[in-house]
C-alpha positions as CSV (number, residue, x, y, z in Angstrom):
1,X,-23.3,4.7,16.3
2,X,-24.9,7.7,14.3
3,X,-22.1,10.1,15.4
4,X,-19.6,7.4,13.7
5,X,-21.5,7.6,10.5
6,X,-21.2,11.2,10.6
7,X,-17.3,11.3,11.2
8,X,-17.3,8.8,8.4
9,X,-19.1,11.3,6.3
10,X,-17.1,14.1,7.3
11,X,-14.0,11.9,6.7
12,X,-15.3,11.1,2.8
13,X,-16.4,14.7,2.2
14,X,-12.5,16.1,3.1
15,X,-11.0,13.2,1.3
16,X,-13.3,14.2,-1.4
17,X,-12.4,17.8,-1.1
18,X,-8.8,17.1,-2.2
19,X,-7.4,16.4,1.8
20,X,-5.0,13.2,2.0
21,X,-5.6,11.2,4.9
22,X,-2.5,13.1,7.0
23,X,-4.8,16.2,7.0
24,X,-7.8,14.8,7.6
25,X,-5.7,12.8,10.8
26,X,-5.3,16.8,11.9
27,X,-9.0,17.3,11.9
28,X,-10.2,14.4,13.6
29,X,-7.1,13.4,16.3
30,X,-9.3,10.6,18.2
31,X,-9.6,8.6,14.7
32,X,-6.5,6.6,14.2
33,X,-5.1,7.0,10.3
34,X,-5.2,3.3,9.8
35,X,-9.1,3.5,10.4
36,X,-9.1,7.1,8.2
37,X,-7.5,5.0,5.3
38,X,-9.8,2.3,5.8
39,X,-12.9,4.5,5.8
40,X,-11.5,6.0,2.4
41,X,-10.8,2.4,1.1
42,X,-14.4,1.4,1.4
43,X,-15.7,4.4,-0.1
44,X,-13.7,3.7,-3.1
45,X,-10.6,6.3,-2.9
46,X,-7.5,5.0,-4.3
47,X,-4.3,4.4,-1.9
48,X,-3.1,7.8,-0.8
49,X,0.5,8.5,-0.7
50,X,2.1,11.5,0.8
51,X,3.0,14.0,-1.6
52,X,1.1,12.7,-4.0
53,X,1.0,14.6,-7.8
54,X,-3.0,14.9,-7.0
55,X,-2.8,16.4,-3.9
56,X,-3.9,19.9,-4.3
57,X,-2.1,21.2,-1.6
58,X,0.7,19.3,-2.6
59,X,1.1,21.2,-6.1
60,X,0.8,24.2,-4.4
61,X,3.6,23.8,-2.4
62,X,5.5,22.2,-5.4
63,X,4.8,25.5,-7.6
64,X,5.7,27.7,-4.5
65,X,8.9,26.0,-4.4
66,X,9.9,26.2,-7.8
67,X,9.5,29.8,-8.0
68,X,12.0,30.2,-4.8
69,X,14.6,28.4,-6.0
70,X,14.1,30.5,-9.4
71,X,14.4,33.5,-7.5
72,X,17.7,32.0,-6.3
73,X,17.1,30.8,-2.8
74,X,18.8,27.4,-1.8
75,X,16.7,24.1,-0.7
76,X,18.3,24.2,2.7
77,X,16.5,28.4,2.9
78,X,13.2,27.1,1.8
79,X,13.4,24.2,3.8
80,X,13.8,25.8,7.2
81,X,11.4,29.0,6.2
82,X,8.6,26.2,5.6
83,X,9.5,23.8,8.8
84,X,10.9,20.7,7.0
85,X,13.5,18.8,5.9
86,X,15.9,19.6,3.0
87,X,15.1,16.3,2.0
88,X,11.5,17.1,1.6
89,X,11.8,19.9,-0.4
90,X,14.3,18.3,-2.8
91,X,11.6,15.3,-3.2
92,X,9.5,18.3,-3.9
93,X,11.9,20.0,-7.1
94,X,12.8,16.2,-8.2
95,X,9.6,14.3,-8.3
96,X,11.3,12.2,-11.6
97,X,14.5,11.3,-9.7
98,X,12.9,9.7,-7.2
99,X,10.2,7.8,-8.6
100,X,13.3,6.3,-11.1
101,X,15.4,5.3,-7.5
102,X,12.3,4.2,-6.6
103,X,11.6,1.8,-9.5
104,X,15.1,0.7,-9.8
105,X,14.9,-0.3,-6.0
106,X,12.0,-2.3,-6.4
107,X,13.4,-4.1,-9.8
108,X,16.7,-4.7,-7.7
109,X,14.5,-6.4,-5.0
110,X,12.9,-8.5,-7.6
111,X,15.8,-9.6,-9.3
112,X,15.0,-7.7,-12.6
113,X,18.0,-6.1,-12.2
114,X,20.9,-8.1,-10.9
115,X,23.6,-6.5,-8.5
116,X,27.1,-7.6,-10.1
117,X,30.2,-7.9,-7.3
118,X,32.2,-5.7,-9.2
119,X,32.5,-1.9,-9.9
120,X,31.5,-1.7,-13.8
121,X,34.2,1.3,-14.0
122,X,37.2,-0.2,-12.4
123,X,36.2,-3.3,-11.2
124,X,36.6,-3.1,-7.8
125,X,35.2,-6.0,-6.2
126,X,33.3,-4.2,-3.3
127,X,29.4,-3.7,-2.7
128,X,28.2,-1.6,-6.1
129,X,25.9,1.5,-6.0
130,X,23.5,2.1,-8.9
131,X,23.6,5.3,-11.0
132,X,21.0,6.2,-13.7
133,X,22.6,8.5,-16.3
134,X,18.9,9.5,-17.3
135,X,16.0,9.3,-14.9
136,X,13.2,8.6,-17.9
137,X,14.7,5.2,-18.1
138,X,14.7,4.0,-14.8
139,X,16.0,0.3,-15.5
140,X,19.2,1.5,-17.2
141,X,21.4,1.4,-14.4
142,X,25.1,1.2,-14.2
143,X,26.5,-0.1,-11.0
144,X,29.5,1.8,-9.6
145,X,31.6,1.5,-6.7
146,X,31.0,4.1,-3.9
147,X,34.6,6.1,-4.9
148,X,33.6,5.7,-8.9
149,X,30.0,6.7,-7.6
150,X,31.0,9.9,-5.9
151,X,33.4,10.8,-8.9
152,X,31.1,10.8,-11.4
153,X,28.6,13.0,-9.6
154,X,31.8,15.2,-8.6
155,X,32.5,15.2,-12.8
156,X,28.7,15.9,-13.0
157,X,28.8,18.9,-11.3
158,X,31.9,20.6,-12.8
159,X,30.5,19.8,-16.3
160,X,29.4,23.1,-18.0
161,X,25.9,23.1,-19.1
162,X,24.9,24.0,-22.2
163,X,22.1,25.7,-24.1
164,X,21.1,24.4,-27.4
């Protein structure tokens, strides 16, 4: 029972220490996470969530990322040079865009925001996809078809950007 308490300890002090539960999972592999989380739970820690802004090592790796693609090197280079996903990396460089999906998705699953049957653009009357046109307001949605969906994001790209 007293080498539990000290795992336990060990578990708070890495928590503590700036390690989310994952990492601490790497240092102790016969503790399942559920029972890491749980440990952290009674101590007082808030929920952890992967890639959270707090993480320490996660703002490392955010700010090493940023400076790669501003040296001109594409998600998909990064990705592969640091053993994960594209996707993981672009959560990284787009922490905004994904919190709004993310927000939207749960008001669309609460019926804050309804789902209309019809494309808003050309009134197609097939399944609709949402689009934000500005990620700091994630409720403002507009709900396209996925041809008027695609389209817009094609016009997005092609639009030259300007410096004011």
């Amino acid at each position: 029972m007293k080498s539990d308490l000290s795992v336990v300890e060990q578990i708070i002090l890495h928590a503590s220490n700036g390690l989310c539960p994952h990492e601490i999972k790497k240092l102790f592999p016969d503790v399942s996470g559920s029972r890491i989380r749980g440990y952290l739970r009674k101590a007082g820690f808030p929920p952890f969530k992967r890639g959270r802004k707090e993480n320490k090592a996660y703002s490392k790796v955010s700010d090493l990322v940023k400076t790669k693609i501003g040296e001109g090197l594409k998600m998909s280079e990064i990705a592969k040079a640091m053993g994960v996903s594209r996707q993981a990396i672009d959560q990284i460089v787009n922490v905004n865009k994904h919190r709004t999906r993310k927000i939207s998705q749960d008001a669309a699953k609460s019926g804050a925001i309804t789902r209309p049957e019809k494309c808003e653009k050309c009134g197609n009357k097939s399944k609709t996809e949402m689009h934000h046109m500005d990620y700091s307001k994630p409720l403002e949605v507009i709900h396209l078809c996925k041809r008027c969906h695609s389209f817009l994001h094609k016009l997005e790209k092609i639009k030259p950007k300007t410096k004011i």
